[in-house]
C-alpha positions as CSV (number, residue, x, y, z in Angstrom):
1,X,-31.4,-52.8,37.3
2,X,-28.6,-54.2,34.8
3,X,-29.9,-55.8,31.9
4,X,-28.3,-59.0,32.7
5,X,-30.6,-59.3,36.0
6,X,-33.9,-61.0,35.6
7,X,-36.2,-58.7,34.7
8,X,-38.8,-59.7,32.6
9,X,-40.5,-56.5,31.8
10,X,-37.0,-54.8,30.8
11,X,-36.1,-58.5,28.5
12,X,-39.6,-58.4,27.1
13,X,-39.4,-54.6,26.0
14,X,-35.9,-54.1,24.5
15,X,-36.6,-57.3,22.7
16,X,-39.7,-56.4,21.0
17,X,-38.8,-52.8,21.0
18,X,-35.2,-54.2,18.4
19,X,-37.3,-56.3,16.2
20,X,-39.4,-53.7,15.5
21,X,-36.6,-51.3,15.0
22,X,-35.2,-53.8,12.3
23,X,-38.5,-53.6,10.1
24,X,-39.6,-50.7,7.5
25,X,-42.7,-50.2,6.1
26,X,-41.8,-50.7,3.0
27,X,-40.9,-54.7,4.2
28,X,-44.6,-55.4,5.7
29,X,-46.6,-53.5,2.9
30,X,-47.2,-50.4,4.9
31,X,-47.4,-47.0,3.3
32,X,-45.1,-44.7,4.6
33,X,-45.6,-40.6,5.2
34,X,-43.3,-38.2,6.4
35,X,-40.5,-38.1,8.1
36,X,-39.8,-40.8,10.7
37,X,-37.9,-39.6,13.8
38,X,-36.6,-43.3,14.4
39,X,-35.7,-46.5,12.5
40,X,-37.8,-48.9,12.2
41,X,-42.1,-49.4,12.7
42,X,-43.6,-47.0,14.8
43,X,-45.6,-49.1,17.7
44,X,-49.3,-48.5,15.9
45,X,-47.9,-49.7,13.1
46,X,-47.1,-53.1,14.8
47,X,-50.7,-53.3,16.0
48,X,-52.7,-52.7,13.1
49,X,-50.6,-55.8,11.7
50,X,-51.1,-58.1,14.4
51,X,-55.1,-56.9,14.8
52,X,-54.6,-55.5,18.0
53,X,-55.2,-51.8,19.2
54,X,-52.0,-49.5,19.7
55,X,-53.2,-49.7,23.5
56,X,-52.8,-52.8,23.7
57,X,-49.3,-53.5,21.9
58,X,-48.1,-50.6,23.9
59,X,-48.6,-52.5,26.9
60,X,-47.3,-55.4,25.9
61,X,-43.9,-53.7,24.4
62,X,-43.7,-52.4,28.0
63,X,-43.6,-55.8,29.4
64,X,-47.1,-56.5,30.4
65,X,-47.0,-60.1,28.9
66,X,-48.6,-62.3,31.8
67,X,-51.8,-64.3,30.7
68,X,-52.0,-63.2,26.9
69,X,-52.7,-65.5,24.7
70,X,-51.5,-67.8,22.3
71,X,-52.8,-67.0,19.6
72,X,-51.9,-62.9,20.6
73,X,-48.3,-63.9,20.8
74,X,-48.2,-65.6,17.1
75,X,-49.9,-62.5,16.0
76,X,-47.2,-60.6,17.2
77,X,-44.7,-62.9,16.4
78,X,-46.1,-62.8,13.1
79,X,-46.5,-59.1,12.5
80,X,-42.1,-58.8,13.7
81,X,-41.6,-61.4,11.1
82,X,-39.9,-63.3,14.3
83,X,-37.8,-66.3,12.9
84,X,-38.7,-69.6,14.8
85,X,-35.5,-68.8,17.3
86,X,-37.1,-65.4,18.1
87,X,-40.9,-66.7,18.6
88,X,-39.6,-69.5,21.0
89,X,-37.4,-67.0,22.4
90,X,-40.6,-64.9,22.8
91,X,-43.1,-67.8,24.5
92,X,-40.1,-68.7,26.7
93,X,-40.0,-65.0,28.1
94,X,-44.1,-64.7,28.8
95,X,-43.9,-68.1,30.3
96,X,-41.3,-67.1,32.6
97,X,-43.6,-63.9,33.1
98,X,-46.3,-65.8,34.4
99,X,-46.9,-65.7,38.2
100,X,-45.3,-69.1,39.9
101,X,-47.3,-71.1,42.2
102,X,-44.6,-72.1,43.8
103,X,-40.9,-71.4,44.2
104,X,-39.3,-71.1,40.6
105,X,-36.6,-73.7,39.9
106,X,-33.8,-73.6,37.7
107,X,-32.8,-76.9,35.2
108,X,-29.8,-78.8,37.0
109,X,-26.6,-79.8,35.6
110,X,-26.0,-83.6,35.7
111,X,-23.2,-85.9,35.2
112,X,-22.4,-86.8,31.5
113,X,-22.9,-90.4,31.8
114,X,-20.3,-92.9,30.7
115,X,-22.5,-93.7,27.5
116,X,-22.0,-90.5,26.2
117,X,-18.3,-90.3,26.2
118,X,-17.8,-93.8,24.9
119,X,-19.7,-92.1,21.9
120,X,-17.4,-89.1,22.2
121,X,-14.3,-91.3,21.9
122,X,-16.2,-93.6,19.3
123,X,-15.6,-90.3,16.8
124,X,-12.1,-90.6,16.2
125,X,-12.0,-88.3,12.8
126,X,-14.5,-85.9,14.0
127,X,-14.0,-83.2,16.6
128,X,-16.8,-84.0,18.8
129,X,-17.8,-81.8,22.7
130,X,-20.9,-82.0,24.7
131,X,-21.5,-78.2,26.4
132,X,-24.9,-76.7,28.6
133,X,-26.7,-74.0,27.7
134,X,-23.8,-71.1,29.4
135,X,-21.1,-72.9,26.9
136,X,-19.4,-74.6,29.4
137,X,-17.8,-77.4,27.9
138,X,-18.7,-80.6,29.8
139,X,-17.4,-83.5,27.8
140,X,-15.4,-84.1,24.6
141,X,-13.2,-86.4,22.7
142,X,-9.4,-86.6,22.0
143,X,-9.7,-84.5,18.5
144,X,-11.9,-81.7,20.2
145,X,-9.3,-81.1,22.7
146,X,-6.6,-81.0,20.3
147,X,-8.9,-78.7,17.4
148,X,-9.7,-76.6,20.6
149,X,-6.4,-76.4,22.0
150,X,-6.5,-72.4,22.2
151,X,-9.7,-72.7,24.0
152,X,-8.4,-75.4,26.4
153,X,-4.9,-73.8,26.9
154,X,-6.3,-70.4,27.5
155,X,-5.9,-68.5,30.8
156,X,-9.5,-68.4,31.4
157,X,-9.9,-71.9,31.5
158,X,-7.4,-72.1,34.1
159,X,-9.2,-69.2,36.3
160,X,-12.4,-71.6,36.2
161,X,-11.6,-74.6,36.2
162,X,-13.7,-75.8,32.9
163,X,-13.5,-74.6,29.4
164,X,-16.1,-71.8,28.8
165,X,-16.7,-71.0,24.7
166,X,-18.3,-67.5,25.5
167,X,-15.3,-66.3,28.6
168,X,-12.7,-67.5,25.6
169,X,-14.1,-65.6,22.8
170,X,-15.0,-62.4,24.4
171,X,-12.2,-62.2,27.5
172,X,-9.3,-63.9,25.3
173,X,-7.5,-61.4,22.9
174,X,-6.3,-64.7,21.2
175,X,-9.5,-66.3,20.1
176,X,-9.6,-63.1,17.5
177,X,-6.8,-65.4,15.8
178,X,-8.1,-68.6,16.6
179,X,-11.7,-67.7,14.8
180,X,-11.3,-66.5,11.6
181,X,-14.4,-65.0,11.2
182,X,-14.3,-63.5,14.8
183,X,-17.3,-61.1,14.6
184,X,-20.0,-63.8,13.7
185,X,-18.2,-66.0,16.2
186,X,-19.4,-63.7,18.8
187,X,-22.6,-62.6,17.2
188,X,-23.5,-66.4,17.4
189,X,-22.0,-67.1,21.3
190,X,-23.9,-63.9,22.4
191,X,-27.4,-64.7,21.1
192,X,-27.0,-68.4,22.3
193,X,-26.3,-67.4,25.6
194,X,-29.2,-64.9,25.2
195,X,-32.1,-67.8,23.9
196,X,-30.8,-69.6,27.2
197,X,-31.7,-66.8,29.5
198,X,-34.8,-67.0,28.2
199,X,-35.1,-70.4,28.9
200,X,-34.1,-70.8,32.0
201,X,-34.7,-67.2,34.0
202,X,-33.5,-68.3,37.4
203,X,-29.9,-70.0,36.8
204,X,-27.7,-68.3,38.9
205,X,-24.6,-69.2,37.3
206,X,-25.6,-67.9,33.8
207,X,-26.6,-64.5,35.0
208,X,-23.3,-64.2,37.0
209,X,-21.7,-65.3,33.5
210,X,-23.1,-62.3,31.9
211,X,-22.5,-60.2,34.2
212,X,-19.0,-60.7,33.9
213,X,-18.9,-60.7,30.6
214,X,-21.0,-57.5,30.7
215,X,-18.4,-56.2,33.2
216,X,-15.3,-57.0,31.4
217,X,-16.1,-56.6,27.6
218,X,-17.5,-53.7,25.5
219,X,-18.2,-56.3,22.7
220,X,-20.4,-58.4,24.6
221,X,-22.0,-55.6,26.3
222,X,-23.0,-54.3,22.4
223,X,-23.9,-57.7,21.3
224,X,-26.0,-58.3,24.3
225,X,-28.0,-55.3,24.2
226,X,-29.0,-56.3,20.2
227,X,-31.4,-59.0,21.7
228,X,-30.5,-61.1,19.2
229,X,-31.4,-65.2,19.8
230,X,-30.4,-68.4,18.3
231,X,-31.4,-71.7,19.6
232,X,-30.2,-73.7,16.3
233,X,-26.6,-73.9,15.6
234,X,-24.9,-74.9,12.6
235,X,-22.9,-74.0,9.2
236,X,-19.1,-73.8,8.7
237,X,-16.9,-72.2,10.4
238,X,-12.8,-70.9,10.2
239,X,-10.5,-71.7,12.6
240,X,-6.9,-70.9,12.6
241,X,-4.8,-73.6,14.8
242,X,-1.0,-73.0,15.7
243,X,-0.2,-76.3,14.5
244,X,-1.7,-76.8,11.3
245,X,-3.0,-73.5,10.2
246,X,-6.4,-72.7,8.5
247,X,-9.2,-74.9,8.4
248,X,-12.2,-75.0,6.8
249,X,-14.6,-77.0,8.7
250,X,-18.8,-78.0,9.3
251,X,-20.6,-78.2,12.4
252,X,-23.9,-79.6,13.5
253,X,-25.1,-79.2,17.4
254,X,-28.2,-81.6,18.6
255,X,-29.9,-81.1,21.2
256,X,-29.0,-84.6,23.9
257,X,-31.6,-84.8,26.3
258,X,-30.2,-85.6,30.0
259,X,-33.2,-85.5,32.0
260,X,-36.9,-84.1,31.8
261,X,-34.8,-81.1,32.9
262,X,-31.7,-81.0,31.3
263,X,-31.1,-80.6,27.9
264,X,-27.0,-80.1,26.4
265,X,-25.6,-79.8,23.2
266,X,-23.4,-82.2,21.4
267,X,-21.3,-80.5,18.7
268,X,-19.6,-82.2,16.0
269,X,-16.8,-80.8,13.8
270,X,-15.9,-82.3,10.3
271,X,-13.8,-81.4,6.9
272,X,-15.1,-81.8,3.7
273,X,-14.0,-85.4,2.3
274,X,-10.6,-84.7,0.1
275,X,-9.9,-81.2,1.0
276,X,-7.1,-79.2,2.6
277,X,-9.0,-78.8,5.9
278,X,-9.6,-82.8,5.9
279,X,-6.0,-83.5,5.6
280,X,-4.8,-81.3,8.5
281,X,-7.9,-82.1,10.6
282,X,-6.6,-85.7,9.8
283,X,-2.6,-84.5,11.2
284,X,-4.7,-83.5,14.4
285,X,-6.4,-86.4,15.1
286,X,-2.9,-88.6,14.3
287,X,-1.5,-86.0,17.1
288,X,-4.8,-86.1,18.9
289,X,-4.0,-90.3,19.6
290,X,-0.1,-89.1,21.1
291,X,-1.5,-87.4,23.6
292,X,-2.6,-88.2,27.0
293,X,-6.6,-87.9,27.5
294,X,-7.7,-85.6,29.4
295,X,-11.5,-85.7,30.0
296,X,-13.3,-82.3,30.5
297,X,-14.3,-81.1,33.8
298,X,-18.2,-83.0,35.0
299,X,-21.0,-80.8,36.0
300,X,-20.4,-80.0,40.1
């Protein structure tokens, strides 16, 4: 089975099996002896920092998560020095593990109520977009389109219907110029994308979404397999647009809550008060009002 199917076993294994791969003895106050045939801790290793026998963290490295316990998982979490990302990441995957009592549902997109663009529209010198959890973007305002024209403009938009972050980064030969720093631009977009899979096992739409990015690009296909997660997303970022040039600019995401279900991201892009990047982010939104609006596609 591909990796981008929903196998829990497979998801729980390769993840567990790259964080440990990623520590040295040396980092968790191990002594080492002899040579080591691979990188990384060896599984025994593992157990005898998270009090368990080698047994038992064998199992679980195979995928054998259902019904252990809290308190197990931290220790494990612990002993992998998982980042808060990675442990949630981790409880997400043995919760998904765990047999259903009844049919398994997926959360629903919902509209993007009316509330939530006024606020969008509200932000007239900030770049401001609402996406879900497979980086579809659902709503945004007048200075997002216009930051983002490369991502609105580009041929896979068109082929879908909606603006998809992850199809324009990894299937568009252009976003390589319109992110600056293009690698962590996809480091970041794959492990998102990854954190939601986790989250929610049985969408349909975002497992076809990998596998089409899995089909059609090596880079995602590398970045996927590094089980790499990230839930919080923030920092500054480099963009290149055709009409101003380079731009220097912060981001916060919060989470906005839609339903008991249905959780979406709201982004916010801004320039440092008196710099370069604030006066040309400041030509955009002047350009931004001179153009018709154009409101992103709604959930279907």
């Amino acid at each position: 089975m591909d990796d981008h199917r929903p196998d829990h076993r497979d998801q729980i294994r390769d993840f567990l099996a790259t964080r440990r791969a990623k520590l040295t003895p040396e980092q968790v106050g191990l002594p080492t002896s002899g040579r080591r045939r691979v990188p990384g801790l060896r599984r025994e290793e593992v157990a005898v920092l998270a009090g368990v026998s080698t047994e038992w963290y064998t199992r679980l490295e195979k995928g054998h998560i259902s019904g252990m316990s809290e308190d197990v998982l931290n220790a494990v979490a612990q002993a992998l020095r998982l980042d808060q990302d990675e442990r949630t990441y981790l409880f997400d995957l043995a919760h998904a593990a765990r047999p259903a009592r009844r049919a398994p549902s997926r959360r629903k997109d919902v509209q993007v109520p009316p509330r939530v663009q006024w606020l969008l529209d509200s932000m007239t010198m900030s770049a401001a977009f609402v996406r879900n959890g497979r980086q579809d973007i659902v709503a945004d305002n007048a200075l997002a389109r216009t930051l983002h024209a490369p991502v609105f403009d580009s041929p896979t938009t068109a082929q879908h219907g909606r603006a998809n972050i992850a199809r324009y980064i990894f299937l568009d030969p252009g976003s390589q110029q319109f992110f600056v720093d293009w690698d962590a631009a996809a480091v970041a977009t794959a492990a998102l994308l990854r954190a939601e899979a986790g989250r929610e096992p049985h969408d349909r739409a975002l497992r076809d979404l990998v596998g089409e990015l899995s089909t059609l690009s090596t880079e995602f296909r590398s970045q996927w397999a590094a089980h790499d997660v990230r839930i919080r997303h923030d920092g500054s970022k480099r963009l290149w647009h055709p009409q101003v040039g380079d731009l220097e600019l912060t981001y916060q995401s919060l989470d906005l809550p839609m339903s008991n279900r249905t959780v979406y991201d709201l982004t916010i892009y801004t320039a440092e008060p008196g710099s370069t990047s604030e006066e040309r982010l400041k030509l955009l939104a002047s350009l931004a009002a001179t153009q018709p609006t154009h409101p992103a596609d709604q959930p279907r």
